[in-house]
C-alpha positions in Angstrom: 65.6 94.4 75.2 62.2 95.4 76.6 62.8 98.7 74.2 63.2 96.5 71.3 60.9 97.5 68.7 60.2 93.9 67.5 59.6 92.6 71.2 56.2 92.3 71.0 56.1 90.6 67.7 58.0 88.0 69.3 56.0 85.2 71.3 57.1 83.6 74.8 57.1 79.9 75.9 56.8 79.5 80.2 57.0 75.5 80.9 55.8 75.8 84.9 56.8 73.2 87.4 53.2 72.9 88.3 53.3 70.5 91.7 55.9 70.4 94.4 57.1 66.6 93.2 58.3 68.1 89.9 60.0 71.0 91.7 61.7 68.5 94.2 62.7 67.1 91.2 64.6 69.8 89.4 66.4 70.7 92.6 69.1 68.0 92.1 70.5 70.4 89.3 73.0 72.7 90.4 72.2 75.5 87.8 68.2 75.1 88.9 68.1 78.8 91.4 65.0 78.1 93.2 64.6 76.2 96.4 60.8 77.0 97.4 58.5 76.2 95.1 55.6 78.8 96.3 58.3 81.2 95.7 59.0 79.9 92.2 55.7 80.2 91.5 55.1 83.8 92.9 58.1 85.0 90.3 57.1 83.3 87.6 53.5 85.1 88.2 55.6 88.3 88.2 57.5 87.4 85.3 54.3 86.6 83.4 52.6 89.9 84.0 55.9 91.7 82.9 55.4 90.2 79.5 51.9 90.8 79.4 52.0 94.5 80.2 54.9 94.5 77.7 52.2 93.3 75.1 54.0 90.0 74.6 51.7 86.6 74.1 53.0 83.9 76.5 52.2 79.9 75.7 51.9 78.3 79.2 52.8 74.7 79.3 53.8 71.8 82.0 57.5 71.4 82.8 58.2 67.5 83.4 61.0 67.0 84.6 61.1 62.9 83.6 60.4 64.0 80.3 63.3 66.7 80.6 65.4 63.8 81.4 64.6 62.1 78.3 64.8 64.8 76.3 68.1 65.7 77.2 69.4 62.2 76.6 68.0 61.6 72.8 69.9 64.7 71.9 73.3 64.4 74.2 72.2 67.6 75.9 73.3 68.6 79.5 70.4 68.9 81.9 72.1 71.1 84.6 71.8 73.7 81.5 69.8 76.5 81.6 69.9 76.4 77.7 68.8 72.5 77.8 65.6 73.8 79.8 64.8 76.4 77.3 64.9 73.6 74.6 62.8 71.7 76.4 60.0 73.9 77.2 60.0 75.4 73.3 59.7 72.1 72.3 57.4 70.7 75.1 55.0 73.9 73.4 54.7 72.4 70.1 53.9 69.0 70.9 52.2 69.0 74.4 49.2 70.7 75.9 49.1 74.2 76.2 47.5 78.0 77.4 47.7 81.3 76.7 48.3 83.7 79.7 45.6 85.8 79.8 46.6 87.5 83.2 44.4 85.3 85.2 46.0 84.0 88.6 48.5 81.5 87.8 47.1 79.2 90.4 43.6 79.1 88.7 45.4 78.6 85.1 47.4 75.2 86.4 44.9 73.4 87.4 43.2 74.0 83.5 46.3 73.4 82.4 46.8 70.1 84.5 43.9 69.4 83.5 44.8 69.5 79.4 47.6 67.8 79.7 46.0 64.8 81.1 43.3 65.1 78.5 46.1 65.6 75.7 47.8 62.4 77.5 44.8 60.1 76.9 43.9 60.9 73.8 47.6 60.3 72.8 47.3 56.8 74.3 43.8 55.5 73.3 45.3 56.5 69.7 48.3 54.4 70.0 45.9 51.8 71.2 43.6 52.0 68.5 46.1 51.9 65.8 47.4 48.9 67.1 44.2 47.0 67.3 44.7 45.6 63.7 41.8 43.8 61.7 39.0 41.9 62.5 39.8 38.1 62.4 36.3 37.3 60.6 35.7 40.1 58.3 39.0 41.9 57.5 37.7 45.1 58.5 40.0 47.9 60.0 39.1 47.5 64.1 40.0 51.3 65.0 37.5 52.3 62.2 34.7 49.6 63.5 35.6 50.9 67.4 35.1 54.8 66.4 31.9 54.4 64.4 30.4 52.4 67.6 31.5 55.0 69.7 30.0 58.1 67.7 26.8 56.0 67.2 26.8 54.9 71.1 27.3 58.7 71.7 24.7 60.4 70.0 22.1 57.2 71.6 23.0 57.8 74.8 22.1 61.8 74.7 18.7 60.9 72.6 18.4 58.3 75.4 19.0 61.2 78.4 16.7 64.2 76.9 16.6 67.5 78.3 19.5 69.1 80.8 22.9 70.1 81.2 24.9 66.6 80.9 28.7 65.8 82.2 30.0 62.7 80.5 32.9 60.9 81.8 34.4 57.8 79.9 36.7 55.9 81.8 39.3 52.9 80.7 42.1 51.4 83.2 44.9 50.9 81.6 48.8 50.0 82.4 49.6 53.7 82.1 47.6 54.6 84.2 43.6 55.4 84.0 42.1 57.1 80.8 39.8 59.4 81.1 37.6 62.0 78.6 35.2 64.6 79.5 32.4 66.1 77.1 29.5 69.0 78.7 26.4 69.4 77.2 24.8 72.6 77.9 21.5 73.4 76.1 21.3 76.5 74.0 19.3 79.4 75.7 16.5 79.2 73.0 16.0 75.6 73.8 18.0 73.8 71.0 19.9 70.8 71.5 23.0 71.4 73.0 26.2 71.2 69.8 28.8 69.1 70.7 32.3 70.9 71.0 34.7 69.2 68.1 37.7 68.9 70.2 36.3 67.3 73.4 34.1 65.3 71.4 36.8 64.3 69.3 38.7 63.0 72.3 35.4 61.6 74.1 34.8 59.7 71.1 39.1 58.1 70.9 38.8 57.1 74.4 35.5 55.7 74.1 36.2 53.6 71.2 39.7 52.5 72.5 37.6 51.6 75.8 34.5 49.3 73.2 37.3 47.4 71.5 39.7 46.6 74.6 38.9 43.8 76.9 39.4 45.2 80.2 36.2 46.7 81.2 35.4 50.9 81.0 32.8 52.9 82.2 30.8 56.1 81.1 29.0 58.0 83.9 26.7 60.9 83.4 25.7 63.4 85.4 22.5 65.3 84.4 21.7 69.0 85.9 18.0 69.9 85.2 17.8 73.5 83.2 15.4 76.1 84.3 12.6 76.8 81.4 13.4 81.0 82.3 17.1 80.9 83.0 15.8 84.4 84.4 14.0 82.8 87.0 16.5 83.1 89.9 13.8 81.9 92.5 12.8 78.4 90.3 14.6 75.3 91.9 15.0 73.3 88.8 15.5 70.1 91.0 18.2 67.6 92.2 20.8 65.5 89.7 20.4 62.6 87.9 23.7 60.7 88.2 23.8 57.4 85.8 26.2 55.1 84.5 27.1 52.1 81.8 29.7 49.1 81.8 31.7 49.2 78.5 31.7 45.7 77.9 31.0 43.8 74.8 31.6 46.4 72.7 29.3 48.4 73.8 28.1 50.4 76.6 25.6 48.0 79.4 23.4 49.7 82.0 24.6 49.4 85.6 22.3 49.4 88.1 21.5 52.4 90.7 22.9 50.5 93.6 26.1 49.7 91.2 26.5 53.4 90.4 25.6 54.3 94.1 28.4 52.4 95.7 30.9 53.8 92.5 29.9 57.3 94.0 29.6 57.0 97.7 33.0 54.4 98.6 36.4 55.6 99.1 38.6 54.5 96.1 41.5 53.9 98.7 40.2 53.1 102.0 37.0 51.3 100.2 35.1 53.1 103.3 31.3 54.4 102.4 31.5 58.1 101.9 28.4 60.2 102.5 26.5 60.7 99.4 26.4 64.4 97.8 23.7 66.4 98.5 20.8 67.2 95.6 22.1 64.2 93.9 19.8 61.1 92.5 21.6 58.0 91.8 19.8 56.6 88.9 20.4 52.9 86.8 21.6 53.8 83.4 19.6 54.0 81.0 19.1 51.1 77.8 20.2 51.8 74.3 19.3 50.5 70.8 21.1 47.6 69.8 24.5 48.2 68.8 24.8 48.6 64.5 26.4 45.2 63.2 28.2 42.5 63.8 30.8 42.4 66.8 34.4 42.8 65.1 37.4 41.6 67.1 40.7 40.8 66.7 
């Protein structure tokens, strides 16, 4: 088969068992031949370079194995079937988040790829949420519309309203599936430009952000600022610390917190709600105000 003329014109699909809980997971089925997880994950690196040196392009993608379950039960398939695996992860490629192999270590692609799916899974949500929000009950208008325009307008206020830097937005809305979350870096073009906003993460930014304006539960948005060097050839120039601020989403639209709010946000153990020592080189800062937000408040 590796002979086969057309081999390379024909792409491959890999769903990886990325953690050790979705392993443990798929060893309850008989027809599942791996039993150490580090091992799994050192063949399938093997198995990956194979089809690389073989000049075949292989789609990485997470193999869930509650989803598998699911997936074999819509469609009456067996799960302890090698065949009802390969289903899965062709189908898992077309709908769910995805990489390329490009030879790099398969323990530096998971994390990206972990990464992406959870990305892919909040943008998924904060769309359902949106297109349930309905109309507003005073005006008619379409909510998810209303929500989305605030959030691009609060969006391109917020970086007029932090200037110069390398910025790391985080939008943040708890929900019963779990947290939400969206990410959008800013870096500044080397000829001094304002930085452009990438389509796809602002896209998502700009879901979550609106799903977060128009719910009632309260978000946030943090941002953390990195000052850039006038001559990024100056090796020896200490640009300076951080600038970490942050906003309640509340009220349709995004509230200054204070430095002491952000501070303790930052520096307290989510679990243990024990202080944690604050990062080095880092400035916590109170947000910073915005313009009004455009219009009347519509809700449901």
């Amino acid at each position: 088969m590796t002979d086969h003329p057309l081999r390379r014109e024909v792409p491959s699909t890999a769903a990886v068992l990325a953690d050790p809980g979705a392993f443990a997971a798929m060893r309850r089925y008989r027809t599942f031949p791996f039993d150490d997880h580090r091992g799994y994950l050192r063949q399938m690196e093997t198995l990956l370079r194979t089809l690389a040196a073989q000049g075949v392009h292989t789609t990485l993608c997470l193999f869930d194995p509650a989803g598998y379950a699911r997936y074999c039960t819509d469609r009456g398939l067996a799960p302890d079937d090698p065949g009802s695996r390969s289903r899965y992860a062709a189908a898992v490629a077309c709908t769910g988040a995805t990489l390329a192999y490009d030879g790099t270590p398969l323990d530096h692609l998971l994390p990206l790829l972990t990464e992406e799916a959870a990305r892919r899974a909040s943008w998924d949500r904060a769309t359902a949420l949106l297109a349930r929000a309905g109309r507003c009950a005073d005006c008619g208008q379409d909510l998810a519309h209303a929500a989305f325009t605030r959030a691009t307008t609060a969006l391109q206020h917020l970086l007029a309203a932090l200037g110069e830097g390398a910025h790391h937005l985080v939008c943040t809305l708890p929900d019963t599936t779990g947290t939400l979350r969206a990410y959008l870096h800013l870096t500044p073009a080397p000829d001094g430009r304002p930085p452009q906003l990438p389509e796809s993460a602002t896209l998502v930014f700009c879901t979550v952000l609106a799903a977060a304006l128009i719910r009632p539960a309260t978000g946030a948005l943090v941002c953390r600022t990195t000052p850039t060097a006038d001559d990024p050839t100056d090796h020896h120039h200490d640009p300076g610390p951080a600038t970490v601020r942050g906003w309640r989403l509340r009220d349709a639209w995004p509230a200054p917190i204070t430095a002491a709010e952000i501070f303790d946000a930052y520096c307290t153990d989510p679990e243990t709600h024990e202080p944690i020592p604050p990062e080095p080189r880092v400035d916590y800062a109170p947000g910073l105000p915005l313009p009004p937000p455009p219009g009347p408040h519509c809700h449901p």
